[in-house]
N, CA, C and O atoms as a GROMACS GRO file, in nm:
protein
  396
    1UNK      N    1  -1.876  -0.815   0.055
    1UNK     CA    2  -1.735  -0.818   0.024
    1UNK      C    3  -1.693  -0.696  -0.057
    1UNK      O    4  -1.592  -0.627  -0.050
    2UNK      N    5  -1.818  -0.686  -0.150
    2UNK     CA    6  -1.715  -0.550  -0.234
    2UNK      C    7  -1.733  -0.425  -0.169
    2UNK      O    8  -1.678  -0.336  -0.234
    3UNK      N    9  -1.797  -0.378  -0.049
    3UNK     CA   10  -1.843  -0.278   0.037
    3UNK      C   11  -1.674  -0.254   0.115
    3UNK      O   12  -1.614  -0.149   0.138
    4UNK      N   13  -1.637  -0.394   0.138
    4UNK     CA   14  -1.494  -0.422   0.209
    4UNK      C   15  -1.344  -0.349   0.178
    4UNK      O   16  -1.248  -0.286   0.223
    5UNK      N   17  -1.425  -0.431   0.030
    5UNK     CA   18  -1.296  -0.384  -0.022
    5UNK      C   19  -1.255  -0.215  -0.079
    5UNK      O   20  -1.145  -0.160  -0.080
    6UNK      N   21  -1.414  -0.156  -0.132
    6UNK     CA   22  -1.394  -0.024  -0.098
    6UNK      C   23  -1.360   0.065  -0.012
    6UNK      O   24  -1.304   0.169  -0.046
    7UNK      N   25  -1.393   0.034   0.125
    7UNK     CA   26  -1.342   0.113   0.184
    7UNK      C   27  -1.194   0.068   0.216
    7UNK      O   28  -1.138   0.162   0.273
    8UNK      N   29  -1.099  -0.055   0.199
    8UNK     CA   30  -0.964  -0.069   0.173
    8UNK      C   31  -0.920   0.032   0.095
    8UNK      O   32  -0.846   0.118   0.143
    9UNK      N   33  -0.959   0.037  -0.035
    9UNK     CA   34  -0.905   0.118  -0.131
    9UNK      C   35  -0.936   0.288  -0.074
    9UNK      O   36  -0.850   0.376  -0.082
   10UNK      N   37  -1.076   0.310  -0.017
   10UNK     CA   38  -1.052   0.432   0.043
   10UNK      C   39  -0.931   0.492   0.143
   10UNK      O   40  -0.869   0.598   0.139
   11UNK      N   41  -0.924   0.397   0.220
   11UNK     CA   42  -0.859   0.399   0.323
   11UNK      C   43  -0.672   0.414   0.303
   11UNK      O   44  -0.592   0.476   0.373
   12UNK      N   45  -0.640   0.300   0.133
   12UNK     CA   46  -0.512   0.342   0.122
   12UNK      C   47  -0.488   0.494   0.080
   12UNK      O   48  -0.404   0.578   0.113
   13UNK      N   49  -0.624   0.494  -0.029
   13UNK     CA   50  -0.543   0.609  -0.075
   13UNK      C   51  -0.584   0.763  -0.001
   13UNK      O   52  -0.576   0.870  -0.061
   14UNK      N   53  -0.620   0.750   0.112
   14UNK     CA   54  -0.646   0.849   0.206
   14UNK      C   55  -0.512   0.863   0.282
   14UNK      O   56  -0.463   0.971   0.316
   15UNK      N   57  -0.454   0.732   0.308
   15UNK     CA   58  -0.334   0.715   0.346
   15UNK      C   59  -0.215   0.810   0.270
   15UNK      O   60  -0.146   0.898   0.322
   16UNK      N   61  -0.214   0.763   0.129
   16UNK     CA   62  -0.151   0.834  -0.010
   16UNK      C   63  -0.129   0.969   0.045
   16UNK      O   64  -0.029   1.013   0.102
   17UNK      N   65  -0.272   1.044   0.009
   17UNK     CA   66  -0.296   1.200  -0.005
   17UNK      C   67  -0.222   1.251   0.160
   17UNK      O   68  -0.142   1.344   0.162
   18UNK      N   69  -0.258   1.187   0.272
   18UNK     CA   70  -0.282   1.239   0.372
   18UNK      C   71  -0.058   1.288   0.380
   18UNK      O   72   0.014   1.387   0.391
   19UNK      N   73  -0.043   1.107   0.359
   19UNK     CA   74   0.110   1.083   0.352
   19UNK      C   75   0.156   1.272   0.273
   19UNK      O   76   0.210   1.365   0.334
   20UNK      N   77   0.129   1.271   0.188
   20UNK     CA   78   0.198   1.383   0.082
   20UNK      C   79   0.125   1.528   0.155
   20UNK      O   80   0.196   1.585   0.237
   21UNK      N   81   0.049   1.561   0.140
   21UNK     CA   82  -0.014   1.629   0.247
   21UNK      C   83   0.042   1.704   0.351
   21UNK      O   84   0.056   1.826   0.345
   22UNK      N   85   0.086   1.607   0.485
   22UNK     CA   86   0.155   1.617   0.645
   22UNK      C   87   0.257   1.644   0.588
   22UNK      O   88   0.306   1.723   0.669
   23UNK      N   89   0.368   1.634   0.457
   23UNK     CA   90   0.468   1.570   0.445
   23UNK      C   91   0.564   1.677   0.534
   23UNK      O   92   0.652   1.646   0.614
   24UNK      N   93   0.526   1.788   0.503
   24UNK     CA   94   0.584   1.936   0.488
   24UNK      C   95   0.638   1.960   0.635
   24UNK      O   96   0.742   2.015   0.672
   25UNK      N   97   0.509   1.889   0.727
   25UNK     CA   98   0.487   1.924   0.910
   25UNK      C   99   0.597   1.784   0.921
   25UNK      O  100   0.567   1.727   1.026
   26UNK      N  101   0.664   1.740   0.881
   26UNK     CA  102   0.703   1.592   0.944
   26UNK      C  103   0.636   1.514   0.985
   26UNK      O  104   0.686   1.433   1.063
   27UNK      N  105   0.468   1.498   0.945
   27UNK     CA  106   0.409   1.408   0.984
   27UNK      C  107   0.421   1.254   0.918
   27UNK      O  108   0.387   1.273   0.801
   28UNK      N  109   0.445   1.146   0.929
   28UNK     CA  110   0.476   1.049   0.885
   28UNK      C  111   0.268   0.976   0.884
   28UNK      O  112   0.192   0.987   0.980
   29UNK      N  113   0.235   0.915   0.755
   29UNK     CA  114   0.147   0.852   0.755
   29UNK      C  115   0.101   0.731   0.696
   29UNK      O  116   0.038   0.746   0.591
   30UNK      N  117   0.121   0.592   0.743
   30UNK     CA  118   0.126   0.476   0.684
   30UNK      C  119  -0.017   0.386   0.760
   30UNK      O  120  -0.071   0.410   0.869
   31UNK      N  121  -0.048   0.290   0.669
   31UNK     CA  122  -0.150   0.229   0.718
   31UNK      C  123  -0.099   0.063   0.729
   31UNK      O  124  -0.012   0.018   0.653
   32UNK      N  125  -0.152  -0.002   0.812
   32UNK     CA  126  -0.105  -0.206   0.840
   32UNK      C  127  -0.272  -0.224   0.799
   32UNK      O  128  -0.373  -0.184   0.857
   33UNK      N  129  -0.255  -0.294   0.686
   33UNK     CA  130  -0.350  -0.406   0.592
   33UNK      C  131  -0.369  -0.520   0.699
   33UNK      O  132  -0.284  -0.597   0.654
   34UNK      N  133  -0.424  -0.588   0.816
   34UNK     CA  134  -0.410  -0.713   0.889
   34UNK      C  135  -0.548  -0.806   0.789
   34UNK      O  136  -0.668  -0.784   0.775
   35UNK      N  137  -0.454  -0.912   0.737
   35UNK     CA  138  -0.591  -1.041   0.691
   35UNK      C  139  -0.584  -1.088   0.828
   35UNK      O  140  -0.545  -1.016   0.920
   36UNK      N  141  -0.621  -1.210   0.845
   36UNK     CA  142  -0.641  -1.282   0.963
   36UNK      C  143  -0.546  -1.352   1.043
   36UNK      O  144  -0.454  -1.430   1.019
   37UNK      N  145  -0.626  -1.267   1.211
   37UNK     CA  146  -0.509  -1.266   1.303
   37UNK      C  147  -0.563  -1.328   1.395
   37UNK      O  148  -0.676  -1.289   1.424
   38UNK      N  149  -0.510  -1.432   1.466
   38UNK     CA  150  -0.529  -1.502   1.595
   38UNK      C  151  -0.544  -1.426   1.716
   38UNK      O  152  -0.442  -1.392   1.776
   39UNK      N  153  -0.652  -1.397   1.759
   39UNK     CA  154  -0.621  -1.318   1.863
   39UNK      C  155  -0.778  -1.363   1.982
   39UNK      O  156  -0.890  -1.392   1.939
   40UNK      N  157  -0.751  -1.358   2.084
   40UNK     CA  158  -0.863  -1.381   2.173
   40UNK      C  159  -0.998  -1.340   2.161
   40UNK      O  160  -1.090  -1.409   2.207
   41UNK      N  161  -1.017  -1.214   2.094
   41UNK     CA  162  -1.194  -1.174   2.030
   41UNK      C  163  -1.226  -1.316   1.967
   41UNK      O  164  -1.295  -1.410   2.007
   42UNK      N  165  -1.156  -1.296   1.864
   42UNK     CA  166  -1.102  -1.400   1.772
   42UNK      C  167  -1.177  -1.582   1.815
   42UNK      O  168  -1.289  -1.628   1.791
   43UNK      N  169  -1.088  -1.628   1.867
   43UNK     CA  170  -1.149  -1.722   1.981
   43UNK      C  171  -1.215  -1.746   2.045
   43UNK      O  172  -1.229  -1.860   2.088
   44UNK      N  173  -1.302  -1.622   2.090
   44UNK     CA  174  -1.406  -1.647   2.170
   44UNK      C  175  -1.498  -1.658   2.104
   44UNK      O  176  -1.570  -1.749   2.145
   45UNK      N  177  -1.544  -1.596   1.995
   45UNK     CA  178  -1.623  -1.619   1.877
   45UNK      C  179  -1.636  -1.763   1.786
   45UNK      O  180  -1.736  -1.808   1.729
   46UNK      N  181  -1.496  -1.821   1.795
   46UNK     CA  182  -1.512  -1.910   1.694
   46UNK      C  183  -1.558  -2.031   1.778
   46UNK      O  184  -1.552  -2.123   1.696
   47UNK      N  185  -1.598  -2.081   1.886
   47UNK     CA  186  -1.700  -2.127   1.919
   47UNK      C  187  -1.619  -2.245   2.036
   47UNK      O  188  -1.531  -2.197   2.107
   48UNK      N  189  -1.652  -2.395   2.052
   48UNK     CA  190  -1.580  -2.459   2.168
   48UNK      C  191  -1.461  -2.541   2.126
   48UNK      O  192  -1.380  -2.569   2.214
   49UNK      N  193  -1.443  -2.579   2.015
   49UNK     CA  194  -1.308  -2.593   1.939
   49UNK      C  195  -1.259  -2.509   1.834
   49UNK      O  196  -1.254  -2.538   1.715
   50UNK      N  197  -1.216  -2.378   1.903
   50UNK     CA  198  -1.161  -2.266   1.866
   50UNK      C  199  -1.009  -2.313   1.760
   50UNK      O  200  -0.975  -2.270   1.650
   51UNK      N  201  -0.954  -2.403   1.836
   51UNK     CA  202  -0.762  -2.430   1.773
   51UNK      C  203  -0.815  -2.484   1.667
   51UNK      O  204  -0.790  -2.438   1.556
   52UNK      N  205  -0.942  -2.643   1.693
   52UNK     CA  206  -0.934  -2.654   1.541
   52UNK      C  207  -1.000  -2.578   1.389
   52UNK      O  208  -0.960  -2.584   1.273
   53UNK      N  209  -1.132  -2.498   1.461
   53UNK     CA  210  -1.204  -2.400   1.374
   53UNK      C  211  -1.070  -2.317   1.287
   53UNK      O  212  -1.060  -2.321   1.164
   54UNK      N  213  -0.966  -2.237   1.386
   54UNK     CA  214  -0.889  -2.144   1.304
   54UNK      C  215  -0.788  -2.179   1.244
   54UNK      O  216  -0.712  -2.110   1.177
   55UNK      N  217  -0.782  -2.359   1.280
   55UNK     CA  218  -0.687  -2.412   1.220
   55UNK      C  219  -0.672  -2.431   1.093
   55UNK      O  220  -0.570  -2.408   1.028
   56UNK      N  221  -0.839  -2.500   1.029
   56UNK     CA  222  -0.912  -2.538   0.912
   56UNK      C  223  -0.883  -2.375   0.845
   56UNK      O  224  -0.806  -2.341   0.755
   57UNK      N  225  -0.961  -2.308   0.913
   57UNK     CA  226  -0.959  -2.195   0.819
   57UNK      C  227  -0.844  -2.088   0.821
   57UNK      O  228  -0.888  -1.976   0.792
   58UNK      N  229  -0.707  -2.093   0.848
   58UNK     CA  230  -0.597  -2.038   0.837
   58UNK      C  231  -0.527  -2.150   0.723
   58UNK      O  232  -0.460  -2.084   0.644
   59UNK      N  233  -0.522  -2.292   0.691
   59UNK     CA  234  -0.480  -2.356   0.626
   59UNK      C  235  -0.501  -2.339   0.467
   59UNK      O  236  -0.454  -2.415   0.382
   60UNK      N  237  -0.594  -2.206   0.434
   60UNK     CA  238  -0.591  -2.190   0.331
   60UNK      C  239  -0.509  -2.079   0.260
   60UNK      O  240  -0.517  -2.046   0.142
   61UNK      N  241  -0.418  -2.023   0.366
   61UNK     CA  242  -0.371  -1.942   0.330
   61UNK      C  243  -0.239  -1.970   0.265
   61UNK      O  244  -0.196  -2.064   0.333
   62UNK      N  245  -0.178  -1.952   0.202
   62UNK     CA  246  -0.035  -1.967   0.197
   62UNK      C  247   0.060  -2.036   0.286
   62UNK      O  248   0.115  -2.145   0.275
   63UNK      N  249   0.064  -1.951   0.370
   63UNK     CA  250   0.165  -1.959   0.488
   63UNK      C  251   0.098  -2.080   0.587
   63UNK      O  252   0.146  -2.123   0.691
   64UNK      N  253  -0.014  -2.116   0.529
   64UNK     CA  254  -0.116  -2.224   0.571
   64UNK      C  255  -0.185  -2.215   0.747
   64UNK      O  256  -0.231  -2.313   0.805
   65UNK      N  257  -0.178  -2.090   0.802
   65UNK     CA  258  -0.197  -2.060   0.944
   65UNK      C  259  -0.240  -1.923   0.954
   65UNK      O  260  -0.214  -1.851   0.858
   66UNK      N  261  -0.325  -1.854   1.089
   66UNK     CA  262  -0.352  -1.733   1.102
   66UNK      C  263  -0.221  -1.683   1.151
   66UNK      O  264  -0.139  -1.754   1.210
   67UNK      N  265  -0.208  -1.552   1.122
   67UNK     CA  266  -0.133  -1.465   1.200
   67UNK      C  267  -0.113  -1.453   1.346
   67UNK      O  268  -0.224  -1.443   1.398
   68UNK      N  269  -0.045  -1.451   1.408
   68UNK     CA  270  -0.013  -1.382   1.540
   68UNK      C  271  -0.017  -1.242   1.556
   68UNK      O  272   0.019  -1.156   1.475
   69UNK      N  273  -0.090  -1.219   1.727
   69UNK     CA  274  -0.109  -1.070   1.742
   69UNK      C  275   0.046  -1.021   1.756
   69UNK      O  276   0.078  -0.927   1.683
   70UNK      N  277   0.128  -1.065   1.829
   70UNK     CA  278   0.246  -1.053   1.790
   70UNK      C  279   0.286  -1.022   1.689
   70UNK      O  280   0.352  -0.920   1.701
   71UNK      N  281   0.279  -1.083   1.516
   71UNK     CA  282   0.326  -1.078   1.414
   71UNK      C  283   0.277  -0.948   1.389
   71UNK      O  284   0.364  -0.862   1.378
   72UNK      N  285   0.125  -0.900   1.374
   72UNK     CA  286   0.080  -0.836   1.364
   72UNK      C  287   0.151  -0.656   1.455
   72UNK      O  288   0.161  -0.545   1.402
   73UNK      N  289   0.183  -0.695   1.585
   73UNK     CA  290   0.231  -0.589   1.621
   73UNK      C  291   0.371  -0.543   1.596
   73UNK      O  292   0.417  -0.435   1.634
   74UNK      N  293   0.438  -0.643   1.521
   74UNK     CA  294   0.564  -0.636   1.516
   74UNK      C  295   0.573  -0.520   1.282
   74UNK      O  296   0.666  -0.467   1.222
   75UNK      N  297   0.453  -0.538   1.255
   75UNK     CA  298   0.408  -0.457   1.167
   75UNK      C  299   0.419  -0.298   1.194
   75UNK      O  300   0.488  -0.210   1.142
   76UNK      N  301   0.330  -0.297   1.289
   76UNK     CA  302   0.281  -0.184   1.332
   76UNK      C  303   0.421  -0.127   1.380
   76UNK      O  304   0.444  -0.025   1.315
   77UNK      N  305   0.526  -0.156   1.475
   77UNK     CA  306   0.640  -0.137   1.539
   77UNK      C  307   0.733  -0.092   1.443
   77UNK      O  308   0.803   0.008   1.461
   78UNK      N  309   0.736  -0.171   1.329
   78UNK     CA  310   0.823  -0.144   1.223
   78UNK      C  311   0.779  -0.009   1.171
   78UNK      O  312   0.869   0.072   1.193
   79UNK      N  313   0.682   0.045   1.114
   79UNK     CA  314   0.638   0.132   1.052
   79UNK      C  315   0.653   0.283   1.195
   79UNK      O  316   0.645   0.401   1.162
   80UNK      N  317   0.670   0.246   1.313
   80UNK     CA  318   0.680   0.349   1.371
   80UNK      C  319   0.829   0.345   1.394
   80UNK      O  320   0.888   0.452   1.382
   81UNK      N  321   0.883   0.263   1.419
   81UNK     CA  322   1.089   0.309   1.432
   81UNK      C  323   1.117   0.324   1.312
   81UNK      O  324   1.239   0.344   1.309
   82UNK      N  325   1.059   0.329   1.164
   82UNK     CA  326   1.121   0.374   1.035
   82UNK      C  327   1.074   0.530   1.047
   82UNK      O  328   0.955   0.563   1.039
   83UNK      N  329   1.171   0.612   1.066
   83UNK     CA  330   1.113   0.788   1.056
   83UNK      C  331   1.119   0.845   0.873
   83UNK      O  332   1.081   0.955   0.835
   84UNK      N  333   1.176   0.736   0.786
   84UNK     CA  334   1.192   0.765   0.677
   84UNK      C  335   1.043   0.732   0.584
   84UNK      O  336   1.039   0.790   0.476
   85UNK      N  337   0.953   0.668   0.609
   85UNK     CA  338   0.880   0.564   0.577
   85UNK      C  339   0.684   0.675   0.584
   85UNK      O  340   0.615   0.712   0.680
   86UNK      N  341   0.669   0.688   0.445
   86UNK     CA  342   0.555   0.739   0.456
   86UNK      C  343   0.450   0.741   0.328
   86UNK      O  344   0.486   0.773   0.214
   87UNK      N  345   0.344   0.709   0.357
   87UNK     CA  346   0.254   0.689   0.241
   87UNK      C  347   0.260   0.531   0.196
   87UNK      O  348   0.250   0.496   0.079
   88UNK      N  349   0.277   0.442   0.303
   88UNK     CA  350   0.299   0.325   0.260
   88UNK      C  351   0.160   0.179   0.366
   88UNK      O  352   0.108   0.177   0.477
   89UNK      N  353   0.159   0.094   0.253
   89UNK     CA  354   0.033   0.035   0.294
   89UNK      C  355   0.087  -0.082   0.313
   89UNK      O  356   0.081  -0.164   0.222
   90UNK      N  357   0.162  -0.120   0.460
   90UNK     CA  358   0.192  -0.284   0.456
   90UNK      C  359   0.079  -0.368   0.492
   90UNK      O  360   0.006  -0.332   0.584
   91UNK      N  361   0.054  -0.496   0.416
   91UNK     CA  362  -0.011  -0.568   0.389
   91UNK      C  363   0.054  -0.742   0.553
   91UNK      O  364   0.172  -0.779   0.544
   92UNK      N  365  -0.004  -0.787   0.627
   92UNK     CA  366   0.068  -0.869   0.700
   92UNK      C  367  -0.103  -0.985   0.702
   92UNK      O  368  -0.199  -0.984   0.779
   93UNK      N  369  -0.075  -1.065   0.586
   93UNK     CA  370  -0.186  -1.152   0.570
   93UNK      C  371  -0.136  -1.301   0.501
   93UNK      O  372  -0.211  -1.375   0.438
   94UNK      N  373   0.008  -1.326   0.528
   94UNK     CA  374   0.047  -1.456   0.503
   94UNK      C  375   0.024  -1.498   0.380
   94UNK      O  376   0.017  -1.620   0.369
   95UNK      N  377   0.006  -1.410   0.243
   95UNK     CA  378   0.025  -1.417   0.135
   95UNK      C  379  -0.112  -1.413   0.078
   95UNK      O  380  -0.139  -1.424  -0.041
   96UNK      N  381  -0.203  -1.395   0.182
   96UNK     CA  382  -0.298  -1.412   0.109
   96UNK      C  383  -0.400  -1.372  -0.007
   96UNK      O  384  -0.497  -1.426  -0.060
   97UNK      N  385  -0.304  -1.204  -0.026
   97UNK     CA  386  -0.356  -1.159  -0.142
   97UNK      C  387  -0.268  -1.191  -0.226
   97UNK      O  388  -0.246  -1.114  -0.320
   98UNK      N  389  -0.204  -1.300  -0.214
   98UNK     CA  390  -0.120  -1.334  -0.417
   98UNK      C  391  -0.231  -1.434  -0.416
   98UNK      O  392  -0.240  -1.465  -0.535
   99UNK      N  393  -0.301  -1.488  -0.365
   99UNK     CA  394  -0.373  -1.619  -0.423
   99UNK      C  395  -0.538  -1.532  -0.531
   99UNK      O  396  -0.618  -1.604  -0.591
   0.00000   0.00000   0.00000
């Protein structure tokens, strides 16, 4: 876990530098944080009662459910139609880092 979370923290603030950096070229540079997302890898892994496996374990989240790849792409979408928007780390994990 703490291997994890280092390279998170690498990764934002590579984001940071890179963001300030490009700034000059108009390069825009933001990173999407995804906690856990429902998605078919996803499912095939979690074994022959997949709905209830991710059910149990999305119920601890806040928002008490996994994410949608949808939700998830609708992250990613946002951060590319904002042309104003750079050096920024959205987080789309159903609250799960306030707990």
């Amino acid at each position: 876990m703490t291997a994890l979370l280092s390279v998170a923290g690498a990764v934002e603030t590579l984001t940071r530098a890179l963001a300030v950096e490009l700034a000059p070229a108009r390069v825009r540079v933001n990173t999407v944080r995804f906690g856990r997302i429902d998605t078919p890898l996803l499912r095939s892994t979690a074994g022959l009662d997949a709905d209830a496996a991710i059910a149990a374990a999305g119920s601890s989240a806040p928002l008490g459910r996994f994410g949608t790849a949808e939700e998830a792409a609708a992250s990613a979408l946002f951060l590319m139609a904002n042309n104003y928007m750079t050096g920024q780390v959205v987080t789309v994990d159903g609250g799960e880092t306030l707990t």
